[in-house]
N, C-alpha and C positions, 0 to 999 in steps of 0.2 A: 568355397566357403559359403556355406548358407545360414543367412539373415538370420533364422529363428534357432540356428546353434550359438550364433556371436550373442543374439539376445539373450538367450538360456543364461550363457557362462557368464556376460555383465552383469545380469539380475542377481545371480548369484552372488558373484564377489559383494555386490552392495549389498545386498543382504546381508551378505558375512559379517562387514564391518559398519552397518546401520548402527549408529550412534543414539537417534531418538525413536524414539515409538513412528513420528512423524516420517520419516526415511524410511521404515519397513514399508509404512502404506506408501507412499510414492512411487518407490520399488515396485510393488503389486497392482500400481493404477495407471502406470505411464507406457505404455507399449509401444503406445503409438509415435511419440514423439522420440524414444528409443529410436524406433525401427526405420523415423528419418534419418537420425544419424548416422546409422549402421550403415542404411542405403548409400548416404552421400561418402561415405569413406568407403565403402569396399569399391562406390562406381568413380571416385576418384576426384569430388566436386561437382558442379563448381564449386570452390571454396569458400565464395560469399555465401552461398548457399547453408553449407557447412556451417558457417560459422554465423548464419542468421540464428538454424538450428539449434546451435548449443548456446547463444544467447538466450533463446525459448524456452530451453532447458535448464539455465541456472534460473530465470523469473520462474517457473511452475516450483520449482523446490522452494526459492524463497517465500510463494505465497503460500503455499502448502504447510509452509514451518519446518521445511528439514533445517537440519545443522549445518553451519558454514562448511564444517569436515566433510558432510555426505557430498555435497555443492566442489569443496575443491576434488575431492578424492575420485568419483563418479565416472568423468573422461577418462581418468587413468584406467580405471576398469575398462571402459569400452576399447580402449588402444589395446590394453592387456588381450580381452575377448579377440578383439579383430587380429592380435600379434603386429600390431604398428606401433609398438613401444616409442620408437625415436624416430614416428613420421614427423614430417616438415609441417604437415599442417597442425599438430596436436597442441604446439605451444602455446597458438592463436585463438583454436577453438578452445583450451583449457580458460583463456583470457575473457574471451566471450564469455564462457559459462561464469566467471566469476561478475563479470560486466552486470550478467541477469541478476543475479540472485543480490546484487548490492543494488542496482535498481530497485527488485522489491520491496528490499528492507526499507529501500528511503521513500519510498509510495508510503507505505505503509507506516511510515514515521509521520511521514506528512498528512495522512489521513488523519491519522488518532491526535494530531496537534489540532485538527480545523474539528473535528468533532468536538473534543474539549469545549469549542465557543457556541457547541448548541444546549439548549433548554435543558434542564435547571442549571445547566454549568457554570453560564455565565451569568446568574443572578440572586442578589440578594433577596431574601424577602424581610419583608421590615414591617410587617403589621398592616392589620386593616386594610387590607385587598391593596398592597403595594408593595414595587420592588424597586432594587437598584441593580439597573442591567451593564455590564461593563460592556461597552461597543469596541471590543478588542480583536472583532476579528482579523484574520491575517492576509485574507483576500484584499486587493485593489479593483477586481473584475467586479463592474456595475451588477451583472447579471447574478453573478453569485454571491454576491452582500444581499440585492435584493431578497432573493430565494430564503438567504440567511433569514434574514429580517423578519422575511413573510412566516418562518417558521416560526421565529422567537416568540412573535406576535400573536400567532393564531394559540401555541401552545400557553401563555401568560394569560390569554384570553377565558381559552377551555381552565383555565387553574382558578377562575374568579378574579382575577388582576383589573382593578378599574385605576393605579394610578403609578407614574414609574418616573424613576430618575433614570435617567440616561447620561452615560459620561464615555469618552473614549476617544478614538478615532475619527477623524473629521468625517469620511466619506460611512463607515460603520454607523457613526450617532445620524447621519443623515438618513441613509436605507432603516434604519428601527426607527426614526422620527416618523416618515411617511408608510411604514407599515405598523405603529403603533396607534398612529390617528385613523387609519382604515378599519380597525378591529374596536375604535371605541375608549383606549386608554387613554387620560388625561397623563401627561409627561408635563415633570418639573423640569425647571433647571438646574443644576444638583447644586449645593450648598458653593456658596467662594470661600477657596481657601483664607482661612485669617493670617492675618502679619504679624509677625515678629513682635 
C-alpha cells in the first residue's frame, strides 16, 4: 500500500463530502499532516504518536473553519483509504480528531471574548476629550492586564482622550489606572451609585 494512493483516495472521499468552501481548501492545503497519519497507521504506531497526529489534525480544520462534519467524518475516510475500517486504533484517534478541533473552537471563543475588551470596545465616549472605560477584562495575569491597559491607553491617547472614568475590576481598574497616568489622562472616580 502506498502513502500517496491512501492520500489520493482520502483527499477524495473529503472532497466528495466537503460541506463548507472551508473543507474543500483544507483538503487541498493539508498533505503534510495527511501523510503523517497515513505513515503512523500503515507503520502501525506508535499510537501516541498516532493519536498526537490526529489531535493536530482536528486543531488545523478547527482553525482553518472546516465544519464539525468534515472534522468528525475525515478519519473515517483515511480508515476507508488505508481499508482499516474496524482498526483498534480508529476509535481513539477519531476521539483525538474531535479532542482538536473542539480545542480550536474554544481558543478561539476565548480569543474573540478577551478582544472584545480592547479599544473602542470597552469605552464610552462622553464628550469633551473623555471617556468611560469599563475595566472588565477577563484576564487575572498581571502581565496581560498590563499589556491590556498599555493598549487601552496609548490608543484613548492617539484618539485625543485628556480625561476618563474608570469602573470595573479590581486588578483591571488598577493596570488602566497606572497606564492611564503614564500617557497623560486625568481619571475620575466614576460617579457613586445613589440610594433608594
Amino acid at each position: 500500500m502506498k502513502t500517496q494512493d491512501v492520500l489520493r483516495t482520502w483527499a477524495d472521499k473529503d472532497r466528495a463530502r466537503a460541506v463548507l468552501p472551508a473543507d474543500r481548501e483544507i483538503v487541498e492545503a493539508s498533505e503534510s499532516p495527511r501523510a503523517l497519519i497515513v505513515e503512523l497507521a500503515i507503520a502501525g504506531g506508535p499510537e501516541d504518536e498516532l493519536y498526537d497526529a490526529c489531535l493536530m489534525w482536528g486543531r488545523l480544520v478547527g482553525q482553518r473553519g472546516g465544519s464539525p462534519t468534515f472534522a468528525s467524518s475525515s478519519l473515517d475516510h483515511a480508515a476507508e483509504a488505508l481499508g482499516a475500517g474496524s482498526a483498534p486504533w480508529l476509535a481513539a484517534a477519531r476521539a483525538a480528531v474531535a479532542e482538536g478541533f473542539v480545542a480550536a473552537m474554544v481558543e478561539d471563543a476565548r480569543d474573540e471574548a478577551v478582544r472584545s475588551w480592547e479599544y473602542p470596545n470597552c469605552v464610552v465616549p462622553l464628550g469633551e476629550a473623555a471617556l468611560a472605560i469599563a475595566a472588565g477584562h477577563p484576564s487575572d495575569d498581571e502581565e496581560v492586564l498590563a499589556a491590556w491597559a498599555a493598549r487601552v491607553a496609548k490608543a484613548a491617547a492617539m484618539s485625543g482622550v485628556r480625561r476618563a472614568v474608570v469602573a470595573g475590576g479590581e486588578r483591571a481598574r488598577a493596570a488602566l489606572l497606572d497606564a492611564l497616568g503614564l500617557v497623560g489622562i486625568e481619571v475620575h472616580a466614576p460617579p457613586k451609585p445613589r440610594s433608594g
